[in-house]
C-alpha positions, 0 to 999 in steps of 0.5 A: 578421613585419611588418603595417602598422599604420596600413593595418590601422588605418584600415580596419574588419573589415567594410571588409577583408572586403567586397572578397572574392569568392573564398574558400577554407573549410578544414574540420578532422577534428573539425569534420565529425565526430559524437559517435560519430566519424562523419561527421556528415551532417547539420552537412555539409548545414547548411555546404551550405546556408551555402556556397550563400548566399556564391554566391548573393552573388556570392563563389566558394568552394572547400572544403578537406575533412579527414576522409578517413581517420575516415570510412574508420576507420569505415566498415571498421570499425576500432577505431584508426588504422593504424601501418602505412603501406600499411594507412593509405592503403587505409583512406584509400581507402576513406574518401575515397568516403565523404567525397565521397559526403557532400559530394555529398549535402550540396549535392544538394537545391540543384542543385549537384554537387561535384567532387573534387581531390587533391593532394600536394606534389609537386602544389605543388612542380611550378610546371607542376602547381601552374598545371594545379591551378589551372586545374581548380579555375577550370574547376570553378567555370565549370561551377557544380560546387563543388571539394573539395579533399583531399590525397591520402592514398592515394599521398602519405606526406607528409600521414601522417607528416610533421606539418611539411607533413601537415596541410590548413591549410598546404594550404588555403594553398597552395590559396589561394596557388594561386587567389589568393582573397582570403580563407582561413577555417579552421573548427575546434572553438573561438573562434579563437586564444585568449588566456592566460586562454581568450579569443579574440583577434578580431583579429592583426597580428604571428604572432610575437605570437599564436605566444606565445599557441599551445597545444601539444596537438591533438585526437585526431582531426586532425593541426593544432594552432593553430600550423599555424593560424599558419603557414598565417596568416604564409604568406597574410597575407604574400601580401596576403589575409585569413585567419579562424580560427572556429568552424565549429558558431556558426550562420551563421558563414559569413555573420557572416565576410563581414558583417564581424561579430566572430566568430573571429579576423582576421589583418591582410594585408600591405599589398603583394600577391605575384605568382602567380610570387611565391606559388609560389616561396613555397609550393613546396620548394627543390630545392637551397641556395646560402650567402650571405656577410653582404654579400649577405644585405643585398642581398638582404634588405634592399635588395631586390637581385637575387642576384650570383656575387659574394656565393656562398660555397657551393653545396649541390645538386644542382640545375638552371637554372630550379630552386627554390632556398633562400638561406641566410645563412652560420649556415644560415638560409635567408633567401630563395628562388628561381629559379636562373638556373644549375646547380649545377654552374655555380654553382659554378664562378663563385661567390665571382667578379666579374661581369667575371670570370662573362662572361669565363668563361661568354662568351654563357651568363653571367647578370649574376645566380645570382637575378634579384630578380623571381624570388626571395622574402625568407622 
């Protein structure tokens, strides 16, 4: 992943951080548990309080809130986290009322009610869903509610078994993909992301470099390690927002963020910002996968090409018109995404062909493009 380096340079930490307005605090597990492992009330106030000074300044908040299945392990009073799944959600169920009813009490003595969304990646997936979430979050804010946002664990089997998407920093991305904040702050246990000898690198430019860095092991309590960290990093930087990686128990670590204070670790946006469009197609999963020859990947990689009949090899599907797709180079990898402007099926038909031959076969319902350039994304 590629930063630039004299954009980063010439501005200090305290000049990128004074244009946010919008923010997006994810809180871990462990962060917003006790020493019994319990919802700890009383650090919930104190972030409360902290939360309600950045609106005071004029900046929206939106809170992504874990913790859901440790307050329901406890309030039903079990010794360890269910294996099976059903049993898992219901204990999600449960903990979810609770988690709630702590976040309505934390913000209750300044006036403030908070109102609760639940996601799944289905929610994201859906280009329709993903804009109705968005909408109700900005209608949250309209109403002086403050949203906490939780995926939802009681229907969605992604979030508890599938560590590759099941984890709130990659949804606290797409959440700040959504809204299009201007800055994303994962609050956890430590200093930010630390360097070999145990201390925190205050500021990134290139995840390749800071990956080098990621300690394998995750607390017993959450699900993410710094490398999700990293790669909710790589999904906003790549959008043209910040994002900081702090400890949530340093006092006030709200406020030194914003201040522009060195505290955690910054990761250095891209220079460009994404369309709306762009950060969907870059958050949802593909439906379907086309290969592209050698020719076609430089088109579409480096050139900056719209996506032609011509450079398909293979179509792997099913999908239809309007669908997200991956684009893979011809080893596999998928190197971009985007918006089919065919079904499967057609693309099929006309792939490997000229685009002569595509209207000669397809007459009035021939697209000059599989992937227009102003829908597709390079990965």
């Amino acid at each position: 992943m590629t930063f630039s380096y004299h954009w980063a340079m010439e501005q200090t930490r305290g000049q990128i951080l004074a244009e946010v307005r919008s923010v997006v605090i994810k809180l871990g597990t462990q962060l917003l548990s006790d020493a019994q492992k319990q919802l700890d009330t009383a650090y919930l106030s104190e972030m409360a309080g902290q939360i309600v000074g950045l609106r005071q300044k004029g900046i929206g908040v939106t809170v992504v809130s874990s913790g859901a299945i440790g307050a329901g392990l406890r309030e039903l009073k079990l010794s360890k986290r269910p294996v099976d799944l059903a049993q898992l959600q219901a204990v999600a169920a449960v903990g979810q009322r609770r988690l709630m009813d702590c976040w309505a009490a934390a913000f209750a003595p300044h006036g403030i009610l908070v109102g609760q969304v639940l996601l799944t990646r289905e929610d994201i997936d859906s280009r329709k869903r993903f804009l109705n979430f968005r909408n109700t979050i900005h209608a949250i804010h309209e109403l002086g509610a403050i949203p906490i946002v939780n995926e939802n664990d009681t229907v969605s089997t992604d979030e508890l078994v599938k560590i590759s998407f099941g984890d709130n920093d990659i949804l606290a991305a797409m959440v700040t993909h959504a809204l299009r904040a201007n800055l994303l702050v994962l609050l956890t246990v430590v200093d930010g992301l630390l360097d070999a000898d145990g201390r925190p690198v205050r500021l990134v430019e290139s995840i390749e470099e800071a990956r080098r860095l990621v300690r394998a092991e995750r607390s017993d309590a959450g699900k993410g390690g710094m490398d999700s960290k990293l790669a909710a990093a790589e999904t906003v930087s790549e959008s043209g927002e910040v994002m900081v990686v702090a400890n949530g128990r340093e006092v006030g670590i709200l406020g030194k963020i914003l201040s522009g204070e060195e505290v955690g670790t910054l990761f250095v946006p891209s220079a460009r910002k994404r369309s709306s469009r762009s950060r969907w197609i870059g958050a949802a999963r593909p439906v379907g996968a086309i290969v592209i020859d050698d020719g076609a990947v430089k088109a579409v990689v480096e050139k900056n090409k719209s996506l032609l009949p011509a450079g398909v090899i293979k179509v792997e599907g099913p999908f239809e018109r309007g669908d997200l797709i991956a684009i893979k180079s011809s080893a596999g990898a998928i190197v971009a995404r985007g918006l089919s402007n065919y079904s499967s099926a057609s693309v099929e038909q006309i792939r490997g062909k000229k685009t002569v031959e595509v209207r000669e076969l397809l007459k009035e319902a021939a697209y000059d493009e599989v992937v227009h350039r102003d829908n597709l994304v390079v990965d």
